[in-house]
N, C-alpha and C positions, 0 to 999 in steps of 0.2 A: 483772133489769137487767144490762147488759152494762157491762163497765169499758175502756176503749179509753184509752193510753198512749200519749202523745208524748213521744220526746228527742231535743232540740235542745243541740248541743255547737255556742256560739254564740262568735263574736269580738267581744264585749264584755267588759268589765270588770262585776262584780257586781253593784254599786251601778246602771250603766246596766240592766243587766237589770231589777233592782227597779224601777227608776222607771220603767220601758215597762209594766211589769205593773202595777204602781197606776196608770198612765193607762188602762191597758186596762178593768179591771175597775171602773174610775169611769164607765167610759162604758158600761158594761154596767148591764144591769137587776137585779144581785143581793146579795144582804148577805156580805160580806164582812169577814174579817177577816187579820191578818199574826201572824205569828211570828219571831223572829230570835235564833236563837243563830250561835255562833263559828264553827260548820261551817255553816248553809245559812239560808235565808231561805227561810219556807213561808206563804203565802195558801191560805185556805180558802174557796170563796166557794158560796154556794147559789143557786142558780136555779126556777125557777117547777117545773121539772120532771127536776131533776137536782143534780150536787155537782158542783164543780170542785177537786184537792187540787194544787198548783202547788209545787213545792221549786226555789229558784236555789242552785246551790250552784258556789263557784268551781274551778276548775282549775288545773293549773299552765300558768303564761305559755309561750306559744310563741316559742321562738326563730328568726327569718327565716334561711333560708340563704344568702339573700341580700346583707344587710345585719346583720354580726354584732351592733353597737350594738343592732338592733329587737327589745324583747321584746314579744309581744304577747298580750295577755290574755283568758284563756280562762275561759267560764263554761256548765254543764251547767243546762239547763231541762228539768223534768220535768214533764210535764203531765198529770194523772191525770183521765177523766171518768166520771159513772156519770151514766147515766140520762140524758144530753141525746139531744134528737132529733138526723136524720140533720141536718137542716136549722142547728142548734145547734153541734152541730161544725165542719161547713162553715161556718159564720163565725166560730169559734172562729180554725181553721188560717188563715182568709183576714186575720185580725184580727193574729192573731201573725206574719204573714209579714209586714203593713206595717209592725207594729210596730218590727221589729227588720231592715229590709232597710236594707241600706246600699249606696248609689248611689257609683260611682266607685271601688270595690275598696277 
């Protein structure tokens, strides 16, 4: 089985991260469960023919150069798979890209 890694250094805050990833994996066909300590928040979920190992873990806030006042917050998504087919993935990535696109910058 092959393991294929996705990181995503995303402009949301933690907690939004989390909660796109329990939407995600609700609408998904697999058992899943969470973990949450002080450093990161990790979903494990199982699939009919593979594992997904999922860690959000936050960042430090970006400051705009634009607008000293804006901090803006930064969270690392790790996506770990083993064993999905090609087909699995590709809706994996196409799943997490609506998840977390934001319209309007």
């Amino acid at each position: 089985m092959s393991e294929k890694t996705l990181e995503w250094n995303l402009g949301f805050a933690r907690d939004e991260v989390v909660a796109g990833v329990e939407k995600l994996l609700a609408q998904s066909e697999s058992v899943h469960y969470r973990t949450d300590t002080e450093a990161e928040t990790r979903f494990h979920a199982a699939f009919s023919q593979g594992m997904l190992d999922i860690a959000v873990r936050p960042l430090t806030s970006y400051r705009s150069p634009f607008n000293i006042q804006a901090t803006l917050p930064r969270t690392l998504l790790i996506v770990c798979s083993t064993g999905l087919t090609p087909a699995e993935e590709a809706t994996l990535r196409y799943r997490l890209t609506l998840a977390f696109l934001r319209v309007g910058g």
